[in-house]
C-alpha positions in Angstrom: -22.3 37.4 -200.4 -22.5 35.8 -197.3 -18.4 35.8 -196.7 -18.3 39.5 -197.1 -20.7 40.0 -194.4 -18.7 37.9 -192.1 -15.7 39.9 -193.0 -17.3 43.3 -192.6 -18.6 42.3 -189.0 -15.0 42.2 -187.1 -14.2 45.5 -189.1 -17.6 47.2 -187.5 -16.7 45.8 -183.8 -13.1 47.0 -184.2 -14.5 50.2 -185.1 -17.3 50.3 -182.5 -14.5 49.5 -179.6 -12.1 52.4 -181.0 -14.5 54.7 -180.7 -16.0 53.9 -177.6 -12.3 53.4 -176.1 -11.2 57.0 -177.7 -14.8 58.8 -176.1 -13.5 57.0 -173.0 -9.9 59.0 -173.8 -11.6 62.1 -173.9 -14.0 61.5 -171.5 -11.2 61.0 -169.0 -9.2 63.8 -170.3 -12.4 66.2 -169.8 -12.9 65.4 -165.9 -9.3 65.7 -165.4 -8.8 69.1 -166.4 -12.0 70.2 -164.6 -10.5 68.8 -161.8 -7.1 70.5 -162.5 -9.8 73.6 -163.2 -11.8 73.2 -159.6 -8.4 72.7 -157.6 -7.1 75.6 -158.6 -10.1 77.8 -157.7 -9.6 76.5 -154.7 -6.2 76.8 -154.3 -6.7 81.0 -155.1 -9.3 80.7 -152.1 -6.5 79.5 -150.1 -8.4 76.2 -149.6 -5.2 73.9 -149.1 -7.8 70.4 -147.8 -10.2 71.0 -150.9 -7.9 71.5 -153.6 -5.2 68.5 -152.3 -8.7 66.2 -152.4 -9.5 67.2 -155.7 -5.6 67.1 -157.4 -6.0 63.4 -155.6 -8.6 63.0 -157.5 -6.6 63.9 -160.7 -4.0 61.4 -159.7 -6.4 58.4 -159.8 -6.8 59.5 -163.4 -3.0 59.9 -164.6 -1.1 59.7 -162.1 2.2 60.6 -164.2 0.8 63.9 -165.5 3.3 66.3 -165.0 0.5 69.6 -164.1 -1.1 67.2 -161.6 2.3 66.3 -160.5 3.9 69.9 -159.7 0.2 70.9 -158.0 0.3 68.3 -155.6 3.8 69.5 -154.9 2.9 72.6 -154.3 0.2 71.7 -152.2 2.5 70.2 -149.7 4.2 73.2 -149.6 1.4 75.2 -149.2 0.7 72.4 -145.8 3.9 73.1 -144.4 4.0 76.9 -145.1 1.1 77.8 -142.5 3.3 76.4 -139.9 6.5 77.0 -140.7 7.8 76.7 -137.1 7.0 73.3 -136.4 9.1 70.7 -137.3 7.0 67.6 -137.5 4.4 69.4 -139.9 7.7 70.5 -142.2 8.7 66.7 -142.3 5.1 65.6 -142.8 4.7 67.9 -145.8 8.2 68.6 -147.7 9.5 64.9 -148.1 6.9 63.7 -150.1 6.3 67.3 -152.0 9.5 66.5 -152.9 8.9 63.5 -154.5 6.4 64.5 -156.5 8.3 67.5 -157.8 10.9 65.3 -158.7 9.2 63.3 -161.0 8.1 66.0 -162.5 10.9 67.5 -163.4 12.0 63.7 -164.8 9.0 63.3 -166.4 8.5 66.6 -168.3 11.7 68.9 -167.5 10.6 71.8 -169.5 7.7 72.3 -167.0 8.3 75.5 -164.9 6.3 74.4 -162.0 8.1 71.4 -161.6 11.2 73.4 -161.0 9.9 75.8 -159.3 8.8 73.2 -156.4 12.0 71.1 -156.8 13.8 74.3 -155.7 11.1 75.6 -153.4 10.9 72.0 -151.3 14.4 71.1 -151.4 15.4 74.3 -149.7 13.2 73.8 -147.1 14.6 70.9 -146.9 18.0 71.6 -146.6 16.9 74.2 -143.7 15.1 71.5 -141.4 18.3 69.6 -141.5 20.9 71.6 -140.8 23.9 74.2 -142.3 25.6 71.1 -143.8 22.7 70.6 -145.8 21.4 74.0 -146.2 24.8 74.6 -148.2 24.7 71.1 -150.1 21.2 71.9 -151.9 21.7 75.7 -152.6 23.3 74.9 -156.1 20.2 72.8 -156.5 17.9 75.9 -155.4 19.6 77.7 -157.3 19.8 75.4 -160.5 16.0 74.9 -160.8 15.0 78.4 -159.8 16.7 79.4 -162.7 15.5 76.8 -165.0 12.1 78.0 -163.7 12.8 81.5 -164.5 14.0 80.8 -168.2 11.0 79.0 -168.9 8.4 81.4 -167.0 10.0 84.5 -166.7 6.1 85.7 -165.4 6.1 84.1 -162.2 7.2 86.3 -159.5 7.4 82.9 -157.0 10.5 82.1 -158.8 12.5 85.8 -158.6 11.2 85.6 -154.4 12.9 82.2 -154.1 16.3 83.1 -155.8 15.9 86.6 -153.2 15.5 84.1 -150.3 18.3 82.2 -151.9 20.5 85.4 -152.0 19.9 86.2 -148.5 20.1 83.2 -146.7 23.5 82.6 -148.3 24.7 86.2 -147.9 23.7 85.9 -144.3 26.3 82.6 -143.5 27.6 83.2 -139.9 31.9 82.7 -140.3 31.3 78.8 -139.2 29.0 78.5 -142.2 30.8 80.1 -144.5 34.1 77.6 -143.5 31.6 74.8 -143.6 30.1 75.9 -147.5 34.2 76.2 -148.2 35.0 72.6 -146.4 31.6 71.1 -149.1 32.9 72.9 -152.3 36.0 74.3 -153.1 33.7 77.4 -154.7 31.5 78.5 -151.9 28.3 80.1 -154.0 28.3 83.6 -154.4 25.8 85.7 -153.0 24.7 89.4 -151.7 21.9 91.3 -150.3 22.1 93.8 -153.2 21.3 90.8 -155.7 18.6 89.5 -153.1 17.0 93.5 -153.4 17.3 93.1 -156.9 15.3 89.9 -157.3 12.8 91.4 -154.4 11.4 93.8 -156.1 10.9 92.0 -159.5 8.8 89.7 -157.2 6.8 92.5 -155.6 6.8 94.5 -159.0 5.2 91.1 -160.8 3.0 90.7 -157.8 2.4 94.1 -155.5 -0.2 92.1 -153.2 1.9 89.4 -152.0 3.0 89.9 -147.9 5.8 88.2 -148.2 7.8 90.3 -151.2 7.3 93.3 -149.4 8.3 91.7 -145.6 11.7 90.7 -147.3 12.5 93.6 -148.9 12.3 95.1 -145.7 14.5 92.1 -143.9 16.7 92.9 -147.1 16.7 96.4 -146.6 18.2 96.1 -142.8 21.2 94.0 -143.9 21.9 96.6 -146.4 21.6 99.5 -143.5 18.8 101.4 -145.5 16.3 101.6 -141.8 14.1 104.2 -143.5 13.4 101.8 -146.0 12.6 99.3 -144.1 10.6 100.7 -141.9 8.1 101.4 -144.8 8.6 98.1 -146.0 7.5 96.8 -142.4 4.6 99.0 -142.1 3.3 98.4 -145.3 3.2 94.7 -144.3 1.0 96.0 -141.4 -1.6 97.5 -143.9 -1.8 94.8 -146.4 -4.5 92.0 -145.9 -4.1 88.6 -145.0 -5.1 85.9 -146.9 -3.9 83.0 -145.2 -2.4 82.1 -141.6 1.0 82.2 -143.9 0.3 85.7 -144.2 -0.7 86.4 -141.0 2.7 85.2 -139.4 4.3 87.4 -141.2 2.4 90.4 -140.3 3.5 89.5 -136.5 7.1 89.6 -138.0 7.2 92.9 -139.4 5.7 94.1 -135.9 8.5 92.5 -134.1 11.1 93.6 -136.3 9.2 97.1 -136.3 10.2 97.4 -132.7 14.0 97.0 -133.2 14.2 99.5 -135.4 
């Protein structure tokens, strides 16, 4: 009698610590997707400090999950995107957003987001540092955008990079384009009419956004459509601004009002 109450004791304490160790697991699990939850309430309140603190907070918990992973990347991009004009704030921000999209995408590479930021920050990237490199990571742009696109076909961020990724390309002075020809013996392809095309999916999946509607009027100018434009640009004028992002923007289109 007494030896199978021995032997039932370790079997209880095993128990006891798997439960306690799996309300632990979901314990754990709970906070970090009201974390995930608060950040990004934050983030649609274009709070960029409150929702990095709290996706920091996310990391302490797992720091190899792949949502808190692309989010943080994005955050950094979201840092260096309300002053894209200075240099030291770019550096500051895109290198390590980088890095974090990057192990997202190695970590879980059928996550959209991950994609979407590897694309978004390594362009940026490749523009801080020069044609040469501009030209080197536009098939990796293009790559993930696409990847990003196939698995989220919903997210108009995606079609506005691959416009941006038209246009810049389309827009090569002669030296770049005989640099992009000396780096691959297939320069990419790309026009202003594909860039319009990808446009306006972005600003048909999301009419609100300033900066859909400011490129399809840059767009518009290349392609000699002024009228266009000029709606394009004054419509940028009428629209609200959410963020100092957006705000820039809205000084743009006045500028580029003024030339037309």
């Amino acid at each position: 009698m007494r030896s199978c109450s021995r032997r039932r004791f370790p079997f209880l304490t095993f128990a006891i610590l798997m439960l306690l160790a799996f309300s632990l697991v979901f314990a754990q699990t709970g906070k970090l997707r009201t974390l995930l939850d608060e950040a990004e309430k934050l983030h649609d309140a274009n709070d960029y400090n409150g929702t990095m603190l709290k996706l920091r907070e996310a990391e302490k918990i797992d720091k190899n999950n792949p949502e808190v992973l692309w989010k943080i990347a994005r955050a950094y991009f979201d840092f260096s995107d309300q002053e894209p004009d200075n240099e030291e704030v770019q550096k500051k921000n895109l290198y390590p957003g980088f890095e974090y999209a990057k192990r997202c995408v190695e970590i879980a590479p059928n996550i959209a987001g991950g994609h979407q930021y590897y694309a978004i920050l390594i362009g940026r990237i490749g523009e801080i540092e020069g044609t040469k490199q501009k030209i080197k990571n536009s098939y990796a742009v293009k790559e993930h955008t696409l990847k990003a696109i196939e698995l989220d076909p919903d997210e108009p961020g995606n079609y506005h990079v691959m416009g941006r990724w038209h246009f810049a390309l389309a827009d090569l002075s002669w030296i770049e384009r005989q640099i992009a020809s000396i780096i691959y013996a297939t320069p990419p392809k790309a026009s202003f009419e594909e860039a319009e095309k990808y446009f306006l999916k972005a600003h048909e999946l999301e009419p609100d956004d300033v900066r859909h509607v400011l490129w399809l009027g840059k767009t518009y100018i290349e392609l000699d459509k002024e009228d266009q434009a000029r709606k394009m640009f004054e419509t940028v004028l009428k629209m609200k601004a959410e963020s100092d992002s957006d705000k820039a923007m809205q000084n743009e289109a006045r500028e580029l009002l003024k030339k037309l």
